[in-house]
N, C-alpha and C positions, 0 to 999 in steps of 0.2 A: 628477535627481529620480526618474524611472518606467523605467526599461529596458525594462517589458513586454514584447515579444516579443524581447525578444533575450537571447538564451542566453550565457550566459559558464561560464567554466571554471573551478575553483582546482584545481592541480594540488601536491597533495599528497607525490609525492614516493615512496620506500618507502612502503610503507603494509601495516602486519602486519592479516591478517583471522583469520579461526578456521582456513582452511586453508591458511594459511601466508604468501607476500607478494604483495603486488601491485606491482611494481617501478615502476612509474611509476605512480602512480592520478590517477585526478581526477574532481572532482566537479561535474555539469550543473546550472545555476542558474537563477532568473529572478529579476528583483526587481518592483516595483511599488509606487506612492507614495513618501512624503519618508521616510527615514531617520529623520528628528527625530518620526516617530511611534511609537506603541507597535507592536511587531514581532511578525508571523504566521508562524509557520513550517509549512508545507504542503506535505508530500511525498508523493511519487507515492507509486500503487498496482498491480498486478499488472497488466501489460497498460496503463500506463498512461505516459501522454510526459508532459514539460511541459505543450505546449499543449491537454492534457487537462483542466488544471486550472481553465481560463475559466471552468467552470459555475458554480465559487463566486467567480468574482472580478468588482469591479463597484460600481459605482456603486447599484446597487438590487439585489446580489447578495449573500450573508451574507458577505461579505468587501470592505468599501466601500476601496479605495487612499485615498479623501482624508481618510476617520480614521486605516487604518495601513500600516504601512509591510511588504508581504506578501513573502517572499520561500519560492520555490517551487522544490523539491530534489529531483534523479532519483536512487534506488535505484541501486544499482551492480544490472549486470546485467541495464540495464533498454533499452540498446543507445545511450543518451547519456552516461551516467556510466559509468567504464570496468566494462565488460564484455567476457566470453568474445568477440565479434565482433571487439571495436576494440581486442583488445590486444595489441602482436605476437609474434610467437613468441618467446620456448619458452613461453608461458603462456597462449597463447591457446586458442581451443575448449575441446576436452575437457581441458585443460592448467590452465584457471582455478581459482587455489584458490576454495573455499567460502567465503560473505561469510554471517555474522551481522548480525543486524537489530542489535547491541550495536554491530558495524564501521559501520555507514551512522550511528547519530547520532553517533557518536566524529568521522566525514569531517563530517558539517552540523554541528556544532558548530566544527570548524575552519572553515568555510568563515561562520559567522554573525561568528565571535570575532576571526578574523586578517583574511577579504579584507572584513567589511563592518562590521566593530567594534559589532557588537551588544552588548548588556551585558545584558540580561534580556529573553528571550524571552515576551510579553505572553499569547499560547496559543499551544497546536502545536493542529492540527488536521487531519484526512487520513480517506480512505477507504478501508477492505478494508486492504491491507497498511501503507496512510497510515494507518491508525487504529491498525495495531499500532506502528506507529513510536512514533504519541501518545502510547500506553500507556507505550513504552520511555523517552520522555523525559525525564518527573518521575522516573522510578529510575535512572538514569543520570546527570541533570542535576539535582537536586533543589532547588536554589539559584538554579537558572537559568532555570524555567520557573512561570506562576503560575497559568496554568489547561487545560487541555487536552480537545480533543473527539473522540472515536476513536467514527468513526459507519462501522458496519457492520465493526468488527474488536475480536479481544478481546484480553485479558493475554497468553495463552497459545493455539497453537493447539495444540483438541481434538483427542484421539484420531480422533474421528468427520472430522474436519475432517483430518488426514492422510488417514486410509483415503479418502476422496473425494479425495485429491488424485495417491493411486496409479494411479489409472482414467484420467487425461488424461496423466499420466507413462509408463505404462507402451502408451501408446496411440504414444506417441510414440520412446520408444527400441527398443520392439521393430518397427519400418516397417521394411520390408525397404531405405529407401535413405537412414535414420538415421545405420548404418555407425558407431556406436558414437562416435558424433559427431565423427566422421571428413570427416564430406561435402563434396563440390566443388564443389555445386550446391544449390539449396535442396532440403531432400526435402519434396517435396508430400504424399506419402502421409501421412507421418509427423504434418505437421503437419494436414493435414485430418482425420484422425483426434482429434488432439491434441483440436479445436475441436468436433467430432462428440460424445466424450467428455465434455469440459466441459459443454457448453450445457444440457443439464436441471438442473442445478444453481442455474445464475446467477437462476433468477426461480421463484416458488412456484408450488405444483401450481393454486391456482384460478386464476392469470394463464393456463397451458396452457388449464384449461377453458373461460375466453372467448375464449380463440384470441387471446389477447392477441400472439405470433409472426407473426400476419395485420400485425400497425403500421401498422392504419388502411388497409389495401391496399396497402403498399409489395410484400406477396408475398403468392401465392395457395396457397399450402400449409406444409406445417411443412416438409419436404425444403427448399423456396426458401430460408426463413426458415434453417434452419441449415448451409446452401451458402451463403449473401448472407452472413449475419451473423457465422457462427462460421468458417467456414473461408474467406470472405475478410477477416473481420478478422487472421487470424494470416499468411495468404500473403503476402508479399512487402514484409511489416511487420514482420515478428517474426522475428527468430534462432533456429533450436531451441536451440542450447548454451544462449544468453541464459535462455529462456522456463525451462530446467530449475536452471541455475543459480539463479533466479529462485525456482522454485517450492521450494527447497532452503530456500535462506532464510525461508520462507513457514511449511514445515512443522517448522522450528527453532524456531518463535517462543516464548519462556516467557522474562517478568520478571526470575524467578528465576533464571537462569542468570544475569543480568548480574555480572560481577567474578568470575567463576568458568571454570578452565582448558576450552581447548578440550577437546571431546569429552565434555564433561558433557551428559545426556540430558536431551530435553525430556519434561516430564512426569511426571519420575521422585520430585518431592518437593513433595506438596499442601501441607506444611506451611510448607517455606523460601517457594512461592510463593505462601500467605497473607498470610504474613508481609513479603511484597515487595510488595504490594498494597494492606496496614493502612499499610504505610510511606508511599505517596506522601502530598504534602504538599499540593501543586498540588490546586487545584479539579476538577474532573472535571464536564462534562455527557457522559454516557452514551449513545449514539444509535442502538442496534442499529434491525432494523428487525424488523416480526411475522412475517413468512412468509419470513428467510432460513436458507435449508437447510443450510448450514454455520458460519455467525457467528449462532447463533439467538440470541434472545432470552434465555433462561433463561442461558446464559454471563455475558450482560449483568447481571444481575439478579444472581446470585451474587458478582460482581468488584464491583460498586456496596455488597451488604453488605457486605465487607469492610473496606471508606473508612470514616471517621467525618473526612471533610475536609468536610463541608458538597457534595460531588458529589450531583449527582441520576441520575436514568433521563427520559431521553423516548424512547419507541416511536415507531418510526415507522410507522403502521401502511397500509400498503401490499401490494398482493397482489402486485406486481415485485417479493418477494425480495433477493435480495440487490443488483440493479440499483436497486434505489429509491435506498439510500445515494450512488450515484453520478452523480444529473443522470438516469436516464431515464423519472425517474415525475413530470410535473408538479407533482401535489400533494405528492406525498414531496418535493419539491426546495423549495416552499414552506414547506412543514412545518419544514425542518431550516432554510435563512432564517430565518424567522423567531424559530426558536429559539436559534441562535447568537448572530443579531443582539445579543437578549435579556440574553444569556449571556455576552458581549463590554464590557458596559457596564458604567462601576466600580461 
């Protein structure tokens, strides 16, 4: 019935991505509730495991197992799904081809249709890069999927939204013990920077001004708060090769590319990715949040006019930023419960 914490694998085999193959790949899984329900599909986000994905699942959680049947999918590169780390040589590390957000639903769609015989996926649903999946879903799968929520990630990412993702990149491969992702050991520097880099980002400017970093006293300064948070979140958790091949995928993201040869630019055509947009069929609830600094709202708002599917927008309006979408703003986590739930029901 519920495998919940346990992880399984489908191993797909060759496997062509945008930069070239993956010779043995396979993809990290979880499932949860009976099969014989309508089917969730919820894949990670940046920085994000399986057992990351609890916050929505539950019994009084917007993802109930005893209505459906949830099954919950790692991004290649995410250090469970083959990734730069676990794949062994000649293609490992710096050796990984480049994986498109097009390659990861092409694997979860094998992995829904061949190991669990899905047949119509009920919503996709996901956060930050999980939310771009959603988006990729209904254009990709368009037959296959009937409603989808993509909270706190958009169609495409922004120009704005690359340039922000230069700063944690380039924070990271230019450390002096990165070694062009050569390394024998993990490099500290590289990645504590990486996290140092990042962290203004992740939450809005008015959460900085209530000292909202303080978390109720868990630390007594902003330096604690981004040594605790940001650069042990990535130390001895996170792969560098993984985190960049990762963020590769990230800053590729556009609709419009789907069906179209490797090496096609993201961004480079407002029109096709209108038009990839007007196209999806699938329902749409919209779920940016108001104060995130790179998946802003206004993305959200211009990709919703595009639909004439009956899709709506709900705000989520939170001063955590882009963290609200993801379990660590209570009321933001309420807020999107209760909205989904909503949203989930025929």
């Amino acid at each position: 019935m519920s495998a919940g914490d346990i992880t399984q694998y489908y191993r797909h085999g060759r496997f062509r991505v945008a930069g070239g193959i993956i010779p043995d790949a396979f993809t990290a899984y979880r499932t949860y509730g009976d099969p014989a329900n309508p089917c969730i599909v919820f894949a990670t986000c940046y920085g994000g495991r399986l057992d990351s994905q609890d916050y929505m699942i539950g019994p009084d959680k917007a993802l109930d197992p005893s209505k459906y049947y949830i099954v919950t999918l790692a991004l290649f590169s995410n250090g469970e799904s083959s990734s730069p780390s676990n794949t062994p040589a000649p293609f490992n590390g710096p050796y990984f081809p480049a994986v498109s957000y097009e390659d990861n639903i092409r694997a979860q769609y094998a992995v829904l249709t061949k190991a669990l015989g899905v047949k119509k996926a009920h919503c996709v649903i996901g956060f930050s890069m999980g939310g771009q999946q959603a988006w990729y879903w209904p254009v990709v799968y368009p037959e296959f999927v009937e409603r989808f929520v993509p909270i706190c990630g958009s169609a495409r990412t922004s120009p704005h939204n690359k340039c922000f993702l230069e700063g944690p990149k380039a924070a990271l491969v230019n450390s002096k013990d990165f070694e062009d992702g050569h390394y024998t050991k993990e490099p500290q520097f590289g990645i504590r920077a990486f996290g140092r880099a990042y962290s203004a980002w992740a939450y809005g400017q008015t959460w900085f001004r209530q000292h909202g970093y303080l978390m109720d006293g868990q630390y007594t300064s902003l330096d604690g708060f981004i040594r605790g948070e940001w650069e042990g979140g990535f130390l001895g958790a996170w792969d560098a090769n993984d985190l960049i091949t990762l963020l590769h995928t990230w800053q590729t993201g556009d609709v419009s590319l789907v069906g179209k040869p490797a090496g096609a630019i993201s961004g480079s055509d407002d029109e096709g990715f209108g038009n990839a947009v007007a196209g999806i069929k699938a329902r749409g609830l919209i779920m940016p949040c108001k104060t995130d600094l790179y998946f802003p709202p206004e993305d959200s708002v211009i990709e919703n006019s595009l639909m004439n599917n009956g899709s709506r927008l709900a705000i989520i309006d939170s001063v955590w930023g882009h963290m609200a979408g993801g379990g660590s703003d209570a009321k933001g986590l309420a807020f999107i419960t209760a909205q989904v739930r909503a949203f989930l029901e025929p």
